[in-house]
PDB file as gemmi writes it, atoms N, CA and C in Angstrom:
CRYST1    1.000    1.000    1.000  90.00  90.00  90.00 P 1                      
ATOM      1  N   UNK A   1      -9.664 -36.219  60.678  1.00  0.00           N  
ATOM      2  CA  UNK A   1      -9.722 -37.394  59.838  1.00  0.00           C  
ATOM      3  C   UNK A   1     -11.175 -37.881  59.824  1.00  0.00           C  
ATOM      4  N   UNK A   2     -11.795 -38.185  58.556  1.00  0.00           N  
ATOM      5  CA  UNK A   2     -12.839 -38.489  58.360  1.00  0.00           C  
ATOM      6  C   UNK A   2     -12.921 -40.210  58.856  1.00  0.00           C  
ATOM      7  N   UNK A   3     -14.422 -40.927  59.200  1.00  0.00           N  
ATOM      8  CA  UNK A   3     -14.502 -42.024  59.225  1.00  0.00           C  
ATOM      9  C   UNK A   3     -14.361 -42.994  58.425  1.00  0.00           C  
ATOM     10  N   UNK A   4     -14.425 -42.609  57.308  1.00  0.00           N  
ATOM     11  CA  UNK A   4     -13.873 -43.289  55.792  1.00  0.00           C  
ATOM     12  C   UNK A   4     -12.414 -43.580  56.374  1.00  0.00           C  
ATOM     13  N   UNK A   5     -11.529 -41.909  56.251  1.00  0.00           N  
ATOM     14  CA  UNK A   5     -10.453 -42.593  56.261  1.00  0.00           C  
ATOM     15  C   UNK A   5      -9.558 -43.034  57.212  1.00  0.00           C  
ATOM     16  N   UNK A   6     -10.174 -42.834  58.698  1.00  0.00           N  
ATOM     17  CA  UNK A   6      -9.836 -43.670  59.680  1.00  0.00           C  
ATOM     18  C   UNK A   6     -10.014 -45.112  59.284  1.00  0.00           C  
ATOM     19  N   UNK A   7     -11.120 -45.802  58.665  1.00  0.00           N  
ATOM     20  CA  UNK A   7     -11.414 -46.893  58.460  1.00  0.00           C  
ATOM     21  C   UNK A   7     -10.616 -47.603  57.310  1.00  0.00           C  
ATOM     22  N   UNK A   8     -10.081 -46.657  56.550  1.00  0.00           N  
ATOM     23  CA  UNK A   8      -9.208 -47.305  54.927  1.00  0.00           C  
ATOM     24  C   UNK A   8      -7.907 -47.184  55.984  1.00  0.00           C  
ATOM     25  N   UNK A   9      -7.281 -46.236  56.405  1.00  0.00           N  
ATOM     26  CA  UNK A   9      -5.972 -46.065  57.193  1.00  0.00           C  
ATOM     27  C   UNK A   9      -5.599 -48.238  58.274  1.00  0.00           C  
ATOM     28  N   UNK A  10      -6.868 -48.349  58.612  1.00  0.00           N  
ATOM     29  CA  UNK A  10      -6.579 -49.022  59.553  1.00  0.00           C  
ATOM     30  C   UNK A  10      -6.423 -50.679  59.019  1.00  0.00           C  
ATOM     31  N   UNK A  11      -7.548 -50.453  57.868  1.00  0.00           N  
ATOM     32  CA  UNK A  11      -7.768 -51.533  56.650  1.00  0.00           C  
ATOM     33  C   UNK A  11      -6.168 -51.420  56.352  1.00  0.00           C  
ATOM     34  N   UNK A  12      -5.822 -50.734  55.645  1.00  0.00           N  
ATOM     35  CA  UNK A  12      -4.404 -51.221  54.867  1.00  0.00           C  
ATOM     36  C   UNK A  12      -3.081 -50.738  55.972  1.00  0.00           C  
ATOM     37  N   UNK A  13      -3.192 -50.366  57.381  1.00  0.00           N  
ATOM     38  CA  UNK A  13      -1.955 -49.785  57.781  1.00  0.00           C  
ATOM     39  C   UNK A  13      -1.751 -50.104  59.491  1.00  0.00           C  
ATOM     40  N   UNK A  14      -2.962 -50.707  59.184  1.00  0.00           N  
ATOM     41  CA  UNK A  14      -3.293 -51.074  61.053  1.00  0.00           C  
ATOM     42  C   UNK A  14      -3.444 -50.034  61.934  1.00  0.00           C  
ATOM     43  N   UNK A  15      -3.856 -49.893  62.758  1.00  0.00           N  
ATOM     44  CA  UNK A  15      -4.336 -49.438  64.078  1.00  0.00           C  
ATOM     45  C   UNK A  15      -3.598 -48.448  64.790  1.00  0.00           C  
ATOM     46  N   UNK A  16      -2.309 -48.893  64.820  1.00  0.00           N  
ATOM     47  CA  UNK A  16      -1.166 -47.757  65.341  1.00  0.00           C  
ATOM     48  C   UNK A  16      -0.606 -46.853  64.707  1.00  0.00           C  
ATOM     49  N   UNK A  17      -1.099 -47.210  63.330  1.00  0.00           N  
ATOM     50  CA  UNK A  17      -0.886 -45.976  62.068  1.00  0.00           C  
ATOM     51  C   UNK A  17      -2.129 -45.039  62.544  1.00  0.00           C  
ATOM     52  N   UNK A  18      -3.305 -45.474  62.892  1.00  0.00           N  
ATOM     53  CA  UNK A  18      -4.610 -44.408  63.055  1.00  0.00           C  
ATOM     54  C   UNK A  18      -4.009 -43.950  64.351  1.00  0.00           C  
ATOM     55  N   UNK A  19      -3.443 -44.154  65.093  1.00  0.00           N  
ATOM     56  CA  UNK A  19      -3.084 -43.649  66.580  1.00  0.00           C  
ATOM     57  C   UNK A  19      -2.075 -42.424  65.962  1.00  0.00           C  
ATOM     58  N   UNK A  20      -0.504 -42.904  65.388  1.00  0.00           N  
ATOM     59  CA  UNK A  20      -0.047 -42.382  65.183  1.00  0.00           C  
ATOM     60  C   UNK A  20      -0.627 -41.087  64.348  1.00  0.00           C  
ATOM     61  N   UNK A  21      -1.682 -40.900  63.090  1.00  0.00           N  
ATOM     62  CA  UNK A  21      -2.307 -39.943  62.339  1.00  0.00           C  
ATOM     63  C   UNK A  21      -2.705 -39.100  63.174  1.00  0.00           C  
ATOM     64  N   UNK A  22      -3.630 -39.811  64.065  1.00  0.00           N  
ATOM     65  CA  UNK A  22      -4.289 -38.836  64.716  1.00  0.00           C  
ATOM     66  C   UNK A  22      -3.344 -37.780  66.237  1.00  0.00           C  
ATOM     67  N   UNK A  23      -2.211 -38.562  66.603  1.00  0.00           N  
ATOM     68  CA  UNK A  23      -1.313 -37.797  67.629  1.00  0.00           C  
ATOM     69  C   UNK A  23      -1.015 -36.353  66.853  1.00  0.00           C  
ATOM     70  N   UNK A  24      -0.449 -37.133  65.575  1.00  0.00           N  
ATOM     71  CA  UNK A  24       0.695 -35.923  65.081  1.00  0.00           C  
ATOM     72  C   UNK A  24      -0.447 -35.097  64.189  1.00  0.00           C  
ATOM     73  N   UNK A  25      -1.243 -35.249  64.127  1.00  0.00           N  
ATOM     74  CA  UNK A  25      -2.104 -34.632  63.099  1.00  0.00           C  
ATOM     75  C   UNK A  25      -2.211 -34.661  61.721  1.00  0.00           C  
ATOM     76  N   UNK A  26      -1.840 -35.711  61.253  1.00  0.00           N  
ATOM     77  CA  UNK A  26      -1.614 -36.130  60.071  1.00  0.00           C  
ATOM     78  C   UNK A  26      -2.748 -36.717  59.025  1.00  0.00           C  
ATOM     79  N   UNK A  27      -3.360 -36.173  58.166  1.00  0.00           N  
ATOM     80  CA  UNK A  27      -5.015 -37.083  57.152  1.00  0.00           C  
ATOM     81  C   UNK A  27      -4.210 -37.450  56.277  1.00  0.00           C  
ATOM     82  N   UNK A  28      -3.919 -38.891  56.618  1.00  0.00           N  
ATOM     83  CA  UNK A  28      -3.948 -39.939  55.154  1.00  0.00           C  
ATOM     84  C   UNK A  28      -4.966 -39.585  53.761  1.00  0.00           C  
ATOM     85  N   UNK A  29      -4.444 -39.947  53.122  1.00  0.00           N  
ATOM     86  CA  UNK A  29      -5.276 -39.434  51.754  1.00  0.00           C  
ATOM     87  C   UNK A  29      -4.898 -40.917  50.879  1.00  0.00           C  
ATOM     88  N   UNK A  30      -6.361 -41.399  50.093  1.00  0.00           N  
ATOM     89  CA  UNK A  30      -6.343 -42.352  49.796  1.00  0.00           C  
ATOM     90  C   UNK A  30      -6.695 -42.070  48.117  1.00  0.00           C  
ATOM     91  N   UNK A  31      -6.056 -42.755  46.750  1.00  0.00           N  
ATOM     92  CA  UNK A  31      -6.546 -42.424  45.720  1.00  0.00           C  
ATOM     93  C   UNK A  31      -7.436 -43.309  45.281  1.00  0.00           C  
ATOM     94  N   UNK A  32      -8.126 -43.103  44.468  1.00  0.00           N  
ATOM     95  CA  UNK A  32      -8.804 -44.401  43.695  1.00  0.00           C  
ATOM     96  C   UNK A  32      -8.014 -45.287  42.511  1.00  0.00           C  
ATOM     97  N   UNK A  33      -6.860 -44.964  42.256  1.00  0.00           N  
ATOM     98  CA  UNK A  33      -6.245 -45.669  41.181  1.00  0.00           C  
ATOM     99  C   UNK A  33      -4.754 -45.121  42.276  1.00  0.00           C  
ATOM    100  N   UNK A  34      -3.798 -45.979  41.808  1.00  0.00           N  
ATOM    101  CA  UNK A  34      -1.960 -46.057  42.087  1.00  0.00           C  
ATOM    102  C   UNK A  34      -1.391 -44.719  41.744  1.00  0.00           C  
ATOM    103  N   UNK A  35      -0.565 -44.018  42.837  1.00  0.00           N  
ATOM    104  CA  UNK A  35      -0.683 -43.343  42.120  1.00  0.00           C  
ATOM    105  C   UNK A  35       0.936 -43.504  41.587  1.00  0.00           C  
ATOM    106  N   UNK A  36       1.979 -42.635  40.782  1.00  0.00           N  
ATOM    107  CA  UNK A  36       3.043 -42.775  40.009  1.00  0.00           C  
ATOM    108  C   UNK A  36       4.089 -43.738  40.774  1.00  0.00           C  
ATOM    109  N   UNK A  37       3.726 -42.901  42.325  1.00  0.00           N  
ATOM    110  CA  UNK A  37       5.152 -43.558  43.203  1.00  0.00           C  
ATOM    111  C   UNK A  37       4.744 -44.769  43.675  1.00  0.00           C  
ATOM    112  N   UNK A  38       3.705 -45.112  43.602  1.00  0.00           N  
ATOM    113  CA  UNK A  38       3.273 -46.339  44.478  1.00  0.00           C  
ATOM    114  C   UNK A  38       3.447 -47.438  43.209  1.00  0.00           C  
ATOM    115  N   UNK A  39       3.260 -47.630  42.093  1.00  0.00           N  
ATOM    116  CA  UNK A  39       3.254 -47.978  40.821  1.00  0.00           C  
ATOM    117  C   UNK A  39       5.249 -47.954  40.923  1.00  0.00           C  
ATOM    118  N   UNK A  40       6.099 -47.272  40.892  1.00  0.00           N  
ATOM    119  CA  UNK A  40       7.572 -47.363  41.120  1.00  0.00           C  
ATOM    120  C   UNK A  40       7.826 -48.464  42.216  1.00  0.00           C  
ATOM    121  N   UNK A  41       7.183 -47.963  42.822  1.00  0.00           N  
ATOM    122  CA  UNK A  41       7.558 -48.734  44.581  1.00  0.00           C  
ATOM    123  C   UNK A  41       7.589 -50.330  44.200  1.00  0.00           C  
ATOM    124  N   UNK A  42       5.920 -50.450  43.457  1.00  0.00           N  
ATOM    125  CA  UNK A  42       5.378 -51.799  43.624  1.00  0.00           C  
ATOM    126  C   UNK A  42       6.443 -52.656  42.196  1.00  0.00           C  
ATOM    127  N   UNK A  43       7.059 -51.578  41.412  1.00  0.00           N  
ATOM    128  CA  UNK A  43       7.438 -52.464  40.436  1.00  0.00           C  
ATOM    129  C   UNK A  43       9.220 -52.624  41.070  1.00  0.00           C  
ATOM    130  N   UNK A  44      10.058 -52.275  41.684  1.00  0.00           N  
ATOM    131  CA  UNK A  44      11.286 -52.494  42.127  1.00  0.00           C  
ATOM    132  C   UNK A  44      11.512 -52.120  44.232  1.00  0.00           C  
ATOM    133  N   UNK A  45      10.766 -53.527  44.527  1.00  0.00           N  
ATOM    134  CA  UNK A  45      10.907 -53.588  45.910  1.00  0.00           C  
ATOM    135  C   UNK A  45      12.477 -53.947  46.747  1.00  0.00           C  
ATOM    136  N   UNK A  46      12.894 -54.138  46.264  1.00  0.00           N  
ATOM    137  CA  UNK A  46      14.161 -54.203  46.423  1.00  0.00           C  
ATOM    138  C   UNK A  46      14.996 -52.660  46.371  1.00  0.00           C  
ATOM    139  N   UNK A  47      15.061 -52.037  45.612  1.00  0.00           N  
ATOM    140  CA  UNK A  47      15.516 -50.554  44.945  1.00  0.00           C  
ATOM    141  C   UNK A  47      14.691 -49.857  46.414  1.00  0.00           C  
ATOM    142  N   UNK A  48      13.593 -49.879  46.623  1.00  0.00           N  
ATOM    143  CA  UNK A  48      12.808 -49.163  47.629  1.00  0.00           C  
ATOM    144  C   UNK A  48      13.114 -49.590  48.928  1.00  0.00           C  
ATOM    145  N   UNK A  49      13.606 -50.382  48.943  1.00  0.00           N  
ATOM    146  CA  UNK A  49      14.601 -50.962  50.593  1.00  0.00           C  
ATOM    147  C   UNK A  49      15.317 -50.298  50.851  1.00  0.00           C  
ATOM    148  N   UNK A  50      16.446 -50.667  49.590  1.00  0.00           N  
ATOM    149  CA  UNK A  50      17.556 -49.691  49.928  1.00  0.00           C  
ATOM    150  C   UNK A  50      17.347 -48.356  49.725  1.00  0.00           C  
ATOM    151  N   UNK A  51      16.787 -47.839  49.675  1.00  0.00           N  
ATOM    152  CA  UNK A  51      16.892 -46.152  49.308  1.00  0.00           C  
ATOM    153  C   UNK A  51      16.517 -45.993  50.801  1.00  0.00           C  
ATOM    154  N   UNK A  52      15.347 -47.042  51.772  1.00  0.00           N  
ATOM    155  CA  UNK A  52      15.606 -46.398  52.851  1.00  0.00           C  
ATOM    156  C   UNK A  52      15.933 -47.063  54.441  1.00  0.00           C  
ATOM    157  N   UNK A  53      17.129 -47.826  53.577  1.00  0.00           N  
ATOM    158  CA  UNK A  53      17.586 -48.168  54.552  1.00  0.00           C  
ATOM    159  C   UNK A  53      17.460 -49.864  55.571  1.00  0.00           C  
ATOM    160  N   UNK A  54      16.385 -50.431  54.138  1.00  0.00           N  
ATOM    161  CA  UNK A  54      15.710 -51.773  54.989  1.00  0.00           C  
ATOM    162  C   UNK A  54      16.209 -52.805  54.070  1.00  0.00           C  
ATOM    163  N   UNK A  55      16.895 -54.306  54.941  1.00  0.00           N  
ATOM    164  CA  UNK A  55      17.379 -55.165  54.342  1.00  0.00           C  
ATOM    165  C   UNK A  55      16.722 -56.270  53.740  1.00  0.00           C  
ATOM    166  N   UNK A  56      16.394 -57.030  52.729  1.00  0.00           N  
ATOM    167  CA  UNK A  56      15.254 -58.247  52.911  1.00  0.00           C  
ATOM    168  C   UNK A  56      16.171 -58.976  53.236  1.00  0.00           C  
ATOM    169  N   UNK A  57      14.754 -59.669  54.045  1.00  0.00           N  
ATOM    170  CA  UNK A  57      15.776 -61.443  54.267  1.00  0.00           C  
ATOM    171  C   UNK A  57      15.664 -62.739  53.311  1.00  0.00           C  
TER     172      UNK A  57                                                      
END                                                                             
């Protein structure tokens, strides 16, 4: 994982997300624009709960 994206990872996902990346070996990848699913996600947050499993309060 580059220092960029250790540094964007921790900016938007906190700290234990960079722990976790770096255990399992995992490089976050960051776009410059939304990409299709994140644009879905952001327009029906509710729909994206339930599909996995999380209740709002």
């Amino acid at each position: 994982m580059s220092d960029k994206q250790r540094k964007k990872t921790e900016e938007l996902l906190g700290y234990q997300v960079v722990i976790f990346c770096e255990d399992s070996g995992v490089i976050p990848v960051f776009y410059p624009h939304p990409t299709d699913r994140t644009l879905n996600v952001a327009i029906n947050f509710r729909q994206d709960y339930s599909n996995h499993g999380i209740e709002q309060e």
